[in-house]
PDB file of the backbone (N, CA, C, O) and the ligand in Angstrom, with CONECT records:
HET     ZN  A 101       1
ATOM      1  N   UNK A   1      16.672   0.731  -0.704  1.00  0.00           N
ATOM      2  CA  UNK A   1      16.572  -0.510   0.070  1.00  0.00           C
ATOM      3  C   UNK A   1      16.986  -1.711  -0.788  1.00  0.00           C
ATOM      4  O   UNK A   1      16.127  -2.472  -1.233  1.00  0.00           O
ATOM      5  N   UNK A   2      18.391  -1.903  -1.043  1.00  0.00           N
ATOM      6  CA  UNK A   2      18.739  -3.325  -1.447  1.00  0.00           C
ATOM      7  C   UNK A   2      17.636  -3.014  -2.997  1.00  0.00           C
ATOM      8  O   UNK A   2      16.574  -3.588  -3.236  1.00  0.00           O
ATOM      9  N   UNK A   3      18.202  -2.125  -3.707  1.00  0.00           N
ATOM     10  CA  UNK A   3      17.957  -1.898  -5.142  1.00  0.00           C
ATOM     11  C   UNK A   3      16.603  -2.227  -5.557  1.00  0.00           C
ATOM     12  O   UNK A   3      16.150  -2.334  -6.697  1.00  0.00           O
ATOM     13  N   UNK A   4      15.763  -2.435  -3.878  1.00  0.00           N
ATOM     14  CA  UNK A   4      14.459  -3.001  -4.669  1.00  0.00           C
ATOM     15  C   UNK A   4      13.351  -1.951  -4.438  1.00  0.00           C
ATOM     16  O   UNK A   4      13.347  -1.450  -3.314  1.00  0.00           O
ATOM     17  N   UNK A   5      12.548  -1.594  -5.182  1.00  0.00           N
ATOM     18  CA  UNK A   5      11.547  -0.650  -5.545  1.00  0.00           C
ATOM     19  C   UNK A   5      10.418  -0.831  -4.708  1.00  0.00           C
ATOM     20  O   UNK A   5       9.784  -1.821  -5.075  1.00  0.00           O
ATOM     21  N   UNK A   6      10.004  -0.362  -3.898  1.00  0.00           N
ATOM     22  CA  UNK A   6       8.695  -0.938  -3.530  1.00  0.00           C
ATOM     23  C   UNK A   6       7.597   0.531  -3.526  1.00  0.00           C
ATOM     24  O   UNK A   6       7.926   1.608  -3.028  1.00  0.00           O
ATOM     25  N   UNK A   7       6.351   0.275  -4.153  1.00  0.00           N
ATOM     26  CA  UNK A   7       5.256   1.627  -4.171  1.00  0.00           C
ATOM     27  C   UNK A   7       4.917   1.707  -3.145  1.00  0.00           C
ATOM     28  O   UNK A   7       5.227   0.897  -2.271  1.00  0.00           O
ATOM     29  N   UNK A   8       4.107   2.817  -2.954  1.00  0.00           N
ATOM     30  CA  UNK A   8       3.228   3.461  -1.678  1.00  0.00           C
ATOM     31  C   UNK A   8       2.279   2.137  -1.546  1.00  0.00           C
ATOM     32  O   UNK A   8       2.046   1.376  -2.485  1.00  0.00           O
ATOM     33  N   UNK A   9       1.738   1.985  -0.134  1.00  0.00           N
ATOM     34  CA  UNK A   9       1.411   1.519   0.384  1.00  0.00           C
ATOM     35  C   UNK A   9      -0.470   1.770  -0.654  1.00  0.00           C
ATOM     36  O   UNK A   9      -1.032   2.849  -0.843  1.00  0.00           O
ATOM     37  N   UNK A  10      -0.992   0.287  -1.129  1.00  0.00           N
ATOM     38  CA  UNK A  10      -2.098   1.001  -2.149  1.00  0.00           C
ATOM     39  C   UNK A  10      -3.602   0.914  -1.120  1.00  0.00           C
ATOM     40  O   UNK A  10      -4.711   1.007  -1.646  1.00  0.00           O
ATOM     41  N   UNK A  11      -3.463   0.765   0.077  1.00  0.00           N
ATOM     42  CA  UNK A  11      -4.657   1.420   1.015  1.00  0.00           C
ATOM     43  C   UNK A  11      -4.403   2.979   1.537  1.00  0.00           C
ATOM     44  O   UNK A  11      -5.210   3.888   1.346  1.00  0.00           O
ATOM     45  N   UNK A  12      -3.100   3.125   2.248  1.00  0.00           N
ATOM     46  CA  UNK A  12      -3.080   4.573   2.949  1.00  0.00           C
ATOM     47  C   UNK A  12      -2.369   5.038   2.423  1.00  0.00           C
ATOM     48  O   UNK A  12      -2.185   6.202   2.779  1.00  0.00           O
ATOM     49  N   UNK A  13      -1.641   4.618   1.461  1.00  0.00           N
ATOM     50  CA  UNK A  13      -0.761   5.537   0.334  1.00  0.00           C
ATOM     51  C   UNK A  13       0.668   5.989   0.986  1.00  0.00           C
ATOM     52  O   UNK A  13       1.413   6.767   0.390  1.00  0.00           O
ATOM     53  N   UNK A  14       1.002   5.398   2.345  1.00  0.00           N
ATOM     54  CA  UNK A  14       2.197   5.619   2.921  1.00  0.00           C
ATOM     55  C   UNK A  14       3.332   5.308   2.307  1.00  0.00           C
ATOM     56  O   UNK A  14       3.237   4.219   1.742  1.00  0.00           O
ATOM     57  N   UNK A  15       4.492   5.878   2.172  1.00  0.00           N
ATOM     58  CA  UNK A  15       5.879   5.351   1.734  1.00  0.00           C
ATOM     59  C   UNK A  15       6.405   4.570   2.886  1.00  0.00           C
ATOM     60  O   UNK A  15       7.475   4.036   2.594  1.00  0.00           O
ATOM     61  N   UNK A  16       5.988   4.316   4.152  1.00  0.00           N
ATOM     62  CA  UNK A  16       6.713   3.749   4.748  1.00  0.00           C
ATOM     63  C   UNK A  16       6.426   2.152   5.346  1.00  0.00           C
ATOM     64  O   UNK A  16       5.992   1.634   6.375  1.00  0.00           O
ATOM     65  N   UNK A  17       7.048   1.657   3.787  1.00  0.00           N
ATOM     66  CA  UNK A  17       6.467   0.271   3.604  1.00  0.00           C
ATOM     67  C   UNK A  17       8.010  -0.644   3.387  1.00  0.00           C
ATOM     68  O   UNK A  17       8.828  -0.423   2.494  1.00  0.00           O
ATOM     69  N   UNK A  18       8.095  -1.475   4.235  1.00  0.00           N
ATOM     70  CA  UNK A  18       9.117  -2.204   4.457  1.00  0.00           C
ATOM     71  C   UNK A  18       9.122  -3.604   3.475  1.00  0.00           C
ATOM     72  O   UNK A  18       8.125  -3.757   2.769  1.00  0.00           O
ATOM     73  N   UNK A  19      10.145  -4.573   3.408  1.00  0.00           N
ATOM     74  CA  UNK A  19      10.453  -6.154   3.235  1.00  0.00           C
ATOM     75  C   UNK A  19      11.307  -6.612   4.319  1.00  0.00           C
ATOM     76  O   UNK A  19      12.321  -6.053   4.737  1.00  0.00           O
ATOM     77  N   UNK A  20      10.559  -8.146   4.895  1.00  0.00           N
ATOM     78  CA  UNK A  20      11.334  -9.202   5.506  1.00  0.00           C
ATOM     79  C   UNK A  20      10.890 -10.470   5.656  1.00  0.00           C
ATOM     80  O   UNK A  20       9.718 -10.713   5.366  1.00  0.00           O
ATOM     81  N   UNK A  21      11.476 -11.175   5.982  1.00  0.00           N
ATOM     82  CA  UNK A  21      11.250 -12.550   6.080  1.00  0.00           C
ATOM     83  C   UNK A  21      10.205 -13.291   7.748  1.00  0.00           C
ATOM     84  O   UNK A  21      10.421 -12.982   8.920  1.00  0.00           O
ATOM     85  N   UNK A  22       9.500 -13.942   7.398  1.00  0.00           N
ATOM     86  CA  UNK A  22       8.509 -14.306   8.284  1.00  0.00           C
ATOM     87  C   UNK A  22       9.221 -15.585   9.244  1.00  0.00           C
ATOM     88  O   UNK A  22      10.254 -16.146   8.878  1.00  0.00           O
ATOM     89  N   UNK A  23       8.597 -15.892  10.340  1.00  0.00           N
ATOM     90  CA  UNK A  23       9.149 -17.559  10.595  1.00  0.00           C
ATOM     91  C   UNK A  23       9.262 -18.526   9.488  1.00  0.00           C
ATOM     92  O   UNK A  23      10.255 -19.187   9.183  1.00  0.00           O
ATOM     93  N   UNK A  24       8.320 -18.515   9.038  1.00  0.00           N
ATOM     94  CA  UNK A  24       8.635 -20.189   8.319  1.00  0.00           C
ATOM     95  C   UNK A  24       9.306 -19.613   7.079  1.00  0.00           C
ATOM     96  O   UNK A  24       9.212 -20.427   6.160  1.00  0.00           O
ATOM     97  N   UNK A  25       9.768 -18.816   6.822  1.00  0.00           N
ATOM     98  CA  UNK A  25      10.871 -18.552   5.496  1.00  0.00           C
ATOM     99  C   UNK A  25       9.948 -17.694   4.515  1.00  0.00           C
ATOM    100  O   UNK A  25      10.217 -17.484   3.333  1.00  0.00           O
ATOM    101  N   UNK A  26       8.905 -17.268   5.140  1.00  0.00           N
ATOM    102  CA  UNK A  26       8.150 -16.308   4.070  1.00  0.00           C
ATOM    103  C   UNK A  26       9.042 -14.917   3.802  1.00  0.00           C
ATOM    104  O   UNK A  26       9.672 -14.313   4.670  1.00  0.00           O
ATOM    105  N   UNK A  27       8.961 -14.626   2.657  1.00  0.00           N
ATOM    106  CA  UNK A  27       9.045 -13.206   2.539  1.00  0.00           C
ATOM    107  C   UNK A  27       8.049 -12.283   2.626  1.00  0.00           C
ATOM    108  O   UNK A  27       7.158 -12.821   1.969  1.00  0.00           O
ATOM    109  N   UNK A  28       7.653 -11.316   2.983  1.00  0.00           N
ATOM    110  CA  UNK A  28       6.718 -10.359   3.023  1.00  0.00           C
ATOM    111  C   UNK A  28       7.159  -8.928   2.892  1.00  0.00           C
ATOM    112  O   UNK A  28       8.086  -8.364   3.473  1.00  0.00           O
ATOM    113  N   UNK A  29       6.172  -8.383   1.872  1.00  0.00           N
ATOM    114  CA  UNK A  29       6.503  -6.811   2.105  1.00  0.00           C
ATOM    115  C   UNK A  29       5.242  -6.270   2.953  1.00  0.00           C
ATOM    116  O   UNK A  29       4.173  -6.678   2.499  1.00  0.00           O
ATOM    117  N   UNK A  30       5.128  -5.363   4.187  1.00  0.00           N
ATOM    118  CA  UNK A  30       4.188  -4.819   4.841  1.00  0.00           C
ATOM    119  C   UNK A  30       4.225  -3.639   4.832  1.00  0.00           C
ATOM    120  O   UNK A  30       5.281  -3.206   4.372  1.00  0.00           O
ATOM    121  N   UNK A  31       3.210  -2.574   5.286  1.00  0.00           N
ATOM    122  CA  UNK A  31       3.191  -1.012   5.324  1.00  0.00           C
ATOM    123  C   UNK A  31       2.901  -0.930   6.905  1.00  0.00           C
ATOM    124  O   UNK A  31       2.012  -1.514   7.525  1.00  0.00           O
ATOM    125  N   UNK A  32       4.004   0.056   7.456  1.00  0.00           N
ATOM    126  CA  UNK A  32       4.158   0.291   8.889  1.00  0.00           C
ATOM    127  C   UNK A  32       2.473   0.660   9.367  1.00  0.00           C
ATOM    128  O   UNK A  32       1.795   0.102  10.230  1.00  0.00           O
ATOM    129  N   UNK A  33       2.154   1.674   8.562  1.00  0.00           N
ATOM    130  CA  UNK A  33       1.019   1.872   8.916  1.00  0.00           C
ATOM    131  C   UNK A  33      -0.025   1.827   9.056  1.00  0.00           C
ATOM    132  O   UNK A  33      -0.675   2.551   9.810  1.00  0.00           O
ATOM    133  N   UNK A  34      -0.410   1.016   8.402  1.00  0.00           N
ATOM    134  CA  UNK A  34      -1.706  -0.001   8.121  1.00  0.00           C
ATOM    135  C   UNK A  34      -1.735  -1.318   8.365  1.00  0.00           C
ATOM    136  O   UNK A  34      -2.661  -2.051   8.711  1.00  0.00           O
ATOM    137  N   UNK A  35      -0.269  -1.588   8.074  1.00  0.00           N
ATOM    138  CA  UNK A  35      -0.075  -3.046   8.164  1.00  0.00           C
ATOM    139  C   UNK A  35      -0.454  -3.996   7.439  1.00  0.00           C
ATOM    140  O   UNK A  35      -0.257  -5.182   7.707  1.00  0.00           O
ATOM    141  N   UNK A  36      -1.287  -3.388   6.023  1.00  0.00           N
ATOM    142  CA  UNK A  36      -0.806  -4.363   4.922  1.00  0.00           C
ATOM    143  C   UNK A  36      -0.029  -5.081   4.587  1.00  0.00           C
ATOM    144  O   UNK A  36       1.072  -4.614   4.295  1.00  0.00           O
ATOM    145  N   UNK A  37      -0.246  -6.477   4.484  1.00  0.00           N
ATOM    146  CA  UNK A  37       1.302  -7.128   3.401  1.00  0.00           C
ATOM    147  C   UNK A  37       0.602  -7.774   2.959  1.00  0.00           C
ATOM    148  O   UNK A  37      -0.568  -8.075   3.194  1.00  0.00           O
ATOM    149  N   UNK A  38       1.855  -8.237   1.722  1.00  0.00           N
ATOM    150  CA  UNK A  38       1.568  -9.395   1.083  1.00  0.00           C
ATOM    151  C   UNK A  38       2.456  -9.956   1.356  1.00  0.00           C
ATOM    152  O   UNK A  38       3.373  -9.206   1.692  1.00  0.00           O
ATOM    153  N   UNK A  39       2.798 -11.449   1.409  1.00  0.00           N
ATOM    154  CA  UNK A  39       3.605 -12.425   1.651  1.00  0.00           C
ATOM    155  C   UNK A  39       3.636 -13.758   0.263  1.00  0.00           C
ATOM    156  O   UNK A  39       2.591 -14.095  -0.292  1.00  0.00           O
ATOM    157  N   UNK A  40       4.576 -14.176   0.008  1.00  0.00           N
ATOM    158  CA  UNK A  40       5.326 -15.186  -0.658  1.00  0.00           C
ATOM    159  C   UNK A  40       5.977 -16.272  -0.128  1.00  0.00           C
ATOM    160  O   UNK A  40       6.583 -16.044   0.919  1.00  0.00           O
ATOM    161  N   UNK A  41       6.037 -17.795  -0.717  1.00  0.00           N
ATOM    162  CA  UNK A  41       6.913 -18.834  -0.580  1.00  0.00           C
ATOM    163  C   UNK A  41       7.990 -18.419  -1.594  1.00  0.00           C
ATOM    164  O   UNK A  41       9.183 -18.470  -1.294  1.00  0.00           O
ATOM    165  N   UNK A  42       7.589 -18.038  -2.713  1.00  0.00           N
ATOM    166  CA  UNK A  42       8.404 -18.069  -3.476  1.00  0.00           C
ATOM    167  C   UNK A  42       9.742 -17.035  -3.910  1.00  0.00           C
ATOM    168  O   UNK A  42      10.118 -16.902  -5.075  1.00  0.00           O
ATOM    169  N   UNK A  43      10.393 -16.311  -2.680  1.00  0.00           N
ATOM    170  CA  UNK A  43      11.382 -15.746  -2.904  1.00  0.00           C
ATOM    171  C   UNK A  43      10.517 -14.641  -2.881  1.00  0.00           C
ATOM    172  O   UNK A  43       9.354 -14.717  -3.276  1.00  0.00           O
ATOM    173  N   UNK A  44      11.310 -13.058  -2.194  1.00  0.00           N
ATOM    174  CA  UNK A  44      11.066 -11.787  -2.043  1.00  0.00           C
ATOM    175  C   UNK A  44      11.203 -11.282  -3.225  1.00  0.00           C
ATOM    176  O   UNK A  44      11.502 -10.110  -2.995  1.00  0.00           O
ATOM    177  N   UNK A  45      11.168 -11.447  -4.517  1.00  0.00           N
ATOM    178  CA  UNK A  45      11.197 -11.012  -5.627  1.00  0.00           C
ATOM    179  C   UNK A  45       9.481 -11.329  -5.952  1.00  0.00           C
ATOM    180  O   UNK A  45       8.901 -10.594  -6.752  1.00  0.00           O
ATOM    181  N   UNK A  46       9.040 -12.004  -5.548  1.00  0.00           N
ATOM    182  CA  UNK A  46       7.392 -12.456  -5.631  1.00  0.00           C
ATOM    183  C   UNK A  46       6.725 -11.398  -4.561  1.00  0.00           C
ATOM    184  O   UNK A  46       5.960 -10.502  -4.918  1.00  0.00           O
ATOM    185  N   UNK A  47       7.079 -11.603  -3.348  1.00  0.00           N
ATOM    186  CA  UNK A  47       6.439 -10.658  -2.692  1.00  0.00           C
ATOM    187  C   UNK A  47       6.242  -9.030  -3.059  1.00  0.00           C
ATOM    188  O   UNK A  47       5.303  -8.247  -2.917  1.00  0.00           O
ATOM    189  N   UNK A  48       7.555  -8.920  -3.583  1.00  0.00           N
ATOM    190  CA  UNK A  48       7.745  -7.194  -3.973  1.00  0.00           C
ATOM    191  C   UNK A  48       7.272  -7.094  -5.036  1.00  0.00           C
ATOM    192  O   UNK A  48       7.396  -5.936  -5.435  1.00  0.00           O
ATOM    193  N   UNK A  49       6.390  -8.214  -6.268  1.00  0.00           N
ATOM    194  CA  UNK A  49       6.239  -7.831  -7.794  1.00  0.00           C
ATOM    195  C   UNK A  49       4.741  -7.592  -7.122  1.00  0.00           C
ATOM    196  O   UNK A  49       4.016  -6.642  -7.415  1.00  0.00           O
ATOM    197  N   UNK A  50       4.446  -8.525  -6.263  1.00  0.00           N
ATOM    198  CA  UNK A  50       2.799  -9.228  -5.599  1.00  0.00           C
ATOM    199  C   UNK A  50       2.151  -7.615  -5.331  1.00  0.00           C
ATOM    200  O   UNK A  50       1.232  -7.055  -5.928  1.00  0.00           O
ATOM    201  N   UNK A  51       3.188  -7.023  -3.962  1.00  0.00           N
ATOM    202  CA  UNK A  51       2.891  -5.658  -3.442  1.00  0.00           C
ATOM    203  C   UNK A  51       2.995  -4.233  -4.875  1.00  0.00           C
ATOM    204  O   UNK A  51       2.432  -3.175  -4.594  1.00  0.00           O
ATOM    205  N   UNK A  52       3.292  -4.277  -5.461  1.00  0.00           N
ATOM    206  CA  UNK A  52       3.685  -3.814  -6.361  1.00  0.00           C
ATOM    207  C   UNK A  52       2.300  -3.490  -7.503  1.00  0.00           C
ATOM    208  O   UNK A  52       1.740  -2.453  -7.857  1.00  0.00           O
ATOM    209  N   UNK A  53       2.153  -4.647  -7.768  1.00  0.00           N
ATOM    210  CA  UNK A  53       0.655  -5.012  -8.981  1.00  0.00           C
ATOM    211  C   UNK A  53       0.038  -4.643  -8.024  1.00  0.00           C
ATOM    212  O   UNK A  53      -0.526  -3.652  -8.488  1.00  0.00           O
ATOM    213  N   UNK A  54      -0.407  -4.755  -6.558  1.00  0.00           N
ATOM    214  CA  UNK A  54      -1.376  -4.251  -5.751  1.00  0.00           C
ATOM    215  C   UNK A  54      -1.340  -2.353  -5.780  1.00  0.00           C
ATOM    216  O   UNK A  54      -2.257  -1.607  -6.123  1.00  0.00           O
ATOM    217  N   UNK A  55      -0.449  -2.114  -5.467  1.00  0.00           N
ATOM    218  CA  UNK A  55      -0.408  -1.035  -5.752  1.00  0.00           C
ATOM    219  C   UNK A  55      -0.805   0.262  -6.882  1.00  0.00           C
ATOM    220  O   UNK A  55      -0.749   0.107  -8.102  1.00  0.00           O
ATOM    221  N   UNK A  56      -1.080   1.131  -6.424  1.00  0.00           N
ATOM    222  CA  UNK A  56      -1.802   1.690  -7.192  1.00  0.00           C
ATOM    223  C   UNK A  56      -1.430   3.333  -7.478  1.00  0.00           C
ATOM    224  O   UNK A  56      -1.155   4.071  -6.533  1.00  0.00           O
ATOM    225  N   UNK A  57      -1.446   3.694  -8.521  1.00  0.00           N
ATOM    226  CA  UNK A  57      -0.937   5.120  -8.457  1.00  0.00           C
ATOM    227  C   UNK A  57      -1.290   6.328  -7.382  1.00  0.00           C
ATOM    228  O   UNK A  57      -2.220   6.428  -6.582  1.00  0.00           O
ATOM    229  N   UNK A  58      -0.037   7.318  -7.719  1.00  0.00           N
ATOM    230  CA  UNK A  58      -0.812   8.257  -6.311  1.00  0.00           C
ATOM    231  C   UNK A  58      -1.537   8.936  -7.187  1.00  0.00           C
ATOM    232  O   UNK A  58      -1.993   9.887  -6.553  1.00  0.00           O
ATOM    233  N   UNK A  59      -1.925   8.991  -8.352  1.00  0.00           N
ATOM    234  CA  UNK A  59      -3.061  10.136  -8.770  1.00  0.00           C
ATOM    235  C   UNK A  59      -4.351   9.508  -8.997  1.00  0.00           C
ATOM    236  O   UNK A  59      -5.493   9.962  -9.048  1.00  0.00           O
ATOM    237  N   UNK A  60      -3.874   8.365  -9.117  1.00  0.00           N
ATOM    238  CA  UNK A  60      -5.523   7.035  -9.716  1.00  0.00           C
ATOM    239  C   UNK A  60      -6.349   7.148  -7.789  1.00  0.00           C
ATOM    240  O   UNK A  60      -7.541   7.297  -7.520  1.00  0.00           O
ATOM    241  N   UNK A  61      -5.023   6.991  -6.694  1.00  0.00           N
ATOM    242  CA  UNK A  61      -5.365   7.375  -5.387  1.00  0.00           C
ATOM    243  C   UNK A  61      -6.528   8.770  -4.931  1.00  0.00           C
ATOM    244  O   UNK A  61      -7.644   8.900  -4.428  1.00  0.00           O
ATOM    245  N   UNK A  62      -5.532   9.545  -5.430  1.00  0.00           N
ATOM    246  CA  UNK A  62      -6.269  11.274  -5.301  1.00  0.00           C
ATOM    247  C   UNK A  62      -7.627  11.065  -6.225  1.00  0.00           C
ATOM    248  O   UNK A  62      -8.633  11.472  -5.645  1.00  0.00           O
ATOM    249  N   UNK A  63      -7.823  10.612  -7.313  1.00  0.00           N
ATOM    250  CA  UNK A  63      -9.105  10.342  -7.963  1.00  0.00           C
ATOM    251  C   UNK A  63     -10.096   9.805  -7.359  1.00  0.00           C
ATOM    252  O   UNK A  63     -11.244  10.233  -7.241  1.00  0.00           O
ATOM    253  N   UNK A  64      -9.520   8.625  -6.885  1.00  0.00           N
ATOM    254  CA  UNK A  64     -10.266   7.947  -6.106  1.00  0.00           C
ATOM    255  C   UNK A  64     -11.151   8.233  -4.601  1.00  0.00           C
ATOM    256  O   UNK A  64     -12.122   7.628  -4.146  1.00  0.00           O
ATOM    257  N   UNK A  65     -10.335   9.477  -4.027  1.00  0.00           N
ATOM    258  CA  UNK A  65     -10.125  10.083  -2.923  1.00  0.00           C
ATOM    259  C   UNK A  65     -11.765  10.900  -3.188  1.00  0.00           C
ATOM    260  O   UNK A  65     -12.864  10.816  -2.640  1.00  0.00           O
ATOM    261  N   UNK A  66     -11.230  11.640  -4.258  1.00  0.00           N
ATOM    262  CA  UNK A  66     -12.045  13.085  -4.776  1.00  0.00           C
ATOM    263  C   UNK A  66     -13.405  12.393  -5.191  1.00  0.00           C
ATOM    264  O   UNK A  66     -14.355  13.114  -4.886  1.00  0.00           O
ATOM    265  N   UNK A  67     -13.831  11.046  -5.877  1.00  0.00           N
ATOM    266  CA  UNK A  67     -14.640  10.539  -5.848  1.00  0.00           C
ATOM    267  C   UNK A  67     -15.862  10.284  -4.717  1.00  0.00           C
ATOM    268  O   UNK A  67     -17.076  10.491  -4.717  1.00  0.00           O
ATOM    269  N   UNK A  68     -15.086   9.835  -3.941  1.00  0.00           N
ATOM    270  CA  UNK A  68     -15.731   9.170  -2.729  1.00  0.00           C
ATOM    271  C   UNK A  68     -16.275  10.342  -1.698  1.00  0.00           C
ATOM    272  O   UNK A  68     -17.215  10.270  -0.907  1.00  0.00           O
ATOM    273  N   UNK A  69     -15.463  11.343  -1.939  1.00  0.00           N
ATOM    274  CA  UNK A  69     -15.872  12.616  -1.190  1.00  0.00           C
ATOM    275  C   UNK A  69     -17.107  13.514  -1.641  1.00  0.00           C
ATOM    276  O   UNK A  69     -17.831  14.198  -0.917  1.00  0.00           O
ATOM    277  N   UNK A  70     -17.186  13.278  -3.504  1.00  0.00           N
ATOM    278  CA  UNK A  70     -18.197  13.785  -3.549  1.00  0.00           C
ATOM    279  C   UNK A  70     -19.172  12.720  -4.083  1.00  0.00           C
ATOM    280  O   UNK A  70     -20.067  13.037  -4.866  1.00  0.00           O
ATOM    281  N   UNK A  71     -18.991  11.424  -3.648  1.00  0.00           N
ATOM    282  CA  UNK A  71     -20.421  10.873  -3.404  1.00  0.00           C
ATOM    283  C   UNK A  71     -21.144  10.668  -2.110  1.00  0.00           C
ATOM    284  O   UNK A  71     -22.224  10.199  -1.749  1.00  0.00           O
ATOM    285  N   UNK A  72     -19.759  11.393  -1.392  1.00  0.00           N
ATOM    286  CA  UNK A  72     -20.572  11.711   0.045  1.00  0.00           C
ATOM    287  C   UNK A  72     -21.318   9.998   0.751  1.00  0.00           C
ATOM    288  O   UNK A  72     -22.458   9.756   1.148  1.00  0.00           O
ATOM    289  N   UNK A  73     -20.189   9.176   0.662  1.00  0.00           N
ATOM    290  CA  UNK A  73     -20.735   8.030   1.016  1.00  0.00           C
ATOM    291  C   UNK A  73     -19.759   7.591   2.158  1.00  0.00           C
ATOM    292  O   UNK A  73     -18.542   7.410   2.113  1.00  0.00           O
ATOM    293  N   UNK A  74     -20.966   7.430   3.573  1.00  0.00           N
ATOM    294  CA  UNK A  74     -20.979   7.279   4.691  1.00  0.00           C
ATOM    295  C   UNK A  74     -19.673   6.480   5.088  1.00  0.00           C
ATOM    296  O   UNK A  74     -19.429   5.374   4.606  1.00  0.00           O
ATOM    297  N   UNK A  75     -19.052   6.960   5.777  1.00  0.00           N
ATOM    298  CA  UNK A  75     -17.669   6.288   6.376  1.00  0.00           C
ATOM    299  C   UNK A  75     -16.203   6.272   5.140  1.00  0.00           C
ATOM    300  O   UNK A  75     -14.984   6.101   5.154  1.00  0.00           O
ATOM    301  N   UNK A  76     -17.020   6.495   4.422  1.00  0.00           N
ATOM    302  CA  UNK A  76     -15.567   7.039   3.215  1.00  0.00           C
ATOM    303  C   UNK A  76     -14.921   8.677   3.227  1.00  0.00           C
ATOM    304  O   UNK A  76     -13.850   8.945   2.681  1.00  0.00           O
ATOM    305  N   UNK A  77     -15.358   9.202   3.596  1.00  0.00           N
ATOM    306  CA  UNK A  77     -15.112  10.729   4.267  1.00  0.00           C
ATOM    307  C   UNK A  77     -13.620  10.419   4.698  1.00  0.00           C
ATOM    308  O   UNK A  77     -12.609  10.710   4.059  1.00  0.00           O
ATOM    309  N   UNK A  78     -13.691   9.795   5.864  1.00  0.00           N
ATOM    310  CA  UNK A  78     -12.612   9.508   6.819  1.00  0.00           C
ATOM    311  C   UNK A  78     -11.561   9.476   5.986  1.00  0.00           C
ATOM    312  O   UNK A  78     -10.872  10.484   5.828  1.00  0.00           O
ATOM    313  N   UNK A  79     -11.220   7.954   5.145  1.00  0.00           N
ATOM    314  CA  UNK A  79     -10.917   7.392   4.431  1.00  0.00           C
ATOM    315  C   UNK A  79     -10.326   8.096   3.647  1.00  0.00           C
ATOM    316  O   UNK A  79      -9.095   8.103   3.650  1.00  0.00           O
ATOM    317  N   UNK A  80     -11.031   8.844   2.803  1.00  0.00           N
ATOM    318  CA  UNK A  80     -10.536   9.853   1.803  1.00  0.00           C
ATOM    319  C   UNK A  80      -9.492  10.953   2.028  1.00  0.00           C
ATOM    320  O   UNK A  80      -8.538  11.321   1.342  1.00  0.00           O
ATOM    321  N   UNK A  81     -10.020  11.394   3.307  1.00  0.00           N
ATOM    322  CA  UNK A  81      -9.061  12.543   4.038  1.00  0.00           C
ATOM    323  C   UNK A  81      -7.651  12.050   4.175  1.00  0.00           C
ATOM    324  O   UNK A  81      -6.556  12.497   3.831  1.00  0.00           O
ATOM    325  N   UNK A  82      -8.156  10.722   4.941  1.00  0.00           N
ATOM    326  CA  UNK A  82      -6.704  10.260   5.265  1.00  0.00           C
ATOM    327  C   UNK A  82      -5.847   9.477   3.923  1.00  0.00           C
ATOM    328  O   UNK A  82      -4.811   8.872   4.198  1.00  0.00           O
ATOM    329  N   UNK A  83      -6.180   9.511   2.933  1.00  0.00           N
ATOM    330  CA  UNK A  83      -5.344   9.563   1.682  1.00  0.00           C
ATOM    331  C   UNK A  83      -4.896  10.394   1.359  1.00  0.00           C
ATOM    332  O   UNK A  83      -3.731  10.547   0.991  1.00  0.00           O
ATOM    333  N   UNK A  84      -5.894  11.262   1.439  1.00  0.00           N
ATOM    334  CA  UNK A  84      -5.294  12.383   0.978  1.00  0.00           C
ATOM    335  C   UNK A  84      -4.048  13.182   1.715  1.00  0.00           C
ATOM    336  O   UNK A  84      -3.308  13.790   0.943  1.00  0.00           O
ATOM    337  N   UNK A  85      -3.799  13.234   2.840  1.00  0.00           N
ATOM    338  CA  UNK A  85      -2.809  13.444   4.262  1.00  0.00           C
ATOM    339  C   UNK A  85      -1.839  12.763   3.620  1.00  0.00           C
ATOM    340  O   UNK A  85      -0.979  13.394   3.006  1.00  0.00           O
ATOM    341  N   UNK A  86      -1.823  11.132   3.667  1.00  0.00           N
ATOM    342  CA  UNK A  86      -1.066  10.153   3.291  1.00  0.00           C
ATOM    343  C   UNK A  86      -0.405  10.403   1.957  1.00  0.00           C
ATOM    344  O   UNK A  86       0.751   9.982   1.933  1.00  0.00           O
ATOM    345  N   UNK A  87      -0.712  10.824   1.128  1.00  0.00           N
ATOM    346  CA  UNK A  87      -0.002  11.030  -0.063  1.00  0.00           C
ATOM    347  C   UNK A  87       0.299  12.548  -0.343  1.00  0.00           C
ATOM    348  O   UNK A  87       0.845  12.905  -1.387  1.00  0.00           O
ATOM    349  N   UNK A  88      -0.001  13.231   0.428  1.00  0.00           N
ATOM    350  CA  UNK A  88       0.096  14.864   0.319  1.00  0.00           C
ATOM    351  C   UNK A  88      -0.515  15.196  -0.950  1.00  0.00           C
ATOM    352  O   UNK A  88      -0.588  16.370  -1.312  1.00  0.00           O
TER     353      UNK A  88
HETATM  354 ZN    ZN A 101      -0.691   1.259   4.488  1.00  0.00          ZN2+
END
């Protein structure tokens, strides 16, 4: 995509995370599926470093996943599964 890098999405861990420009001239990168973004004034090179530092590895993800599952804490179940799906 226009040489620019963008990580998995660092809530659902989706790859299918886009960049574009908002009405008033924002840039934003968002994730189709969650619909995360972050947004910038300052040029889509801000937005994509912004989404980027947010982002988070897919194994620090799966850790995180495997955590929450075995602290067995209420409504993170879900959550976990569906990371885990999300990042295979
Ligand atoms: Zn997402």
């Amino acid at each position: 995509m226009n040489g620019i890098e963008l990580k998995p999405c660092p809530f659902c861990g989706s790859d299918d995370v886009f960049c574009s420009q908002g009405p008033e001239g924002e840039d934003y990168v968002e994730c189709w599926d969650c619909s995360a973004k972050v947004e910038s004034y300052n040029g889509l090179g801000d937005a994509v470093s912004g989404w980027n530092a947010r982002a988070i590895d897919r194994d620090d993800l799966l850790k995180v996943a495997d955590e929450c599952e075995r602290a067995d804490v209420d409504g993170v179940i879900d959550w976990a599964a569906r990371n885990r799906k999300a990042v295979g």
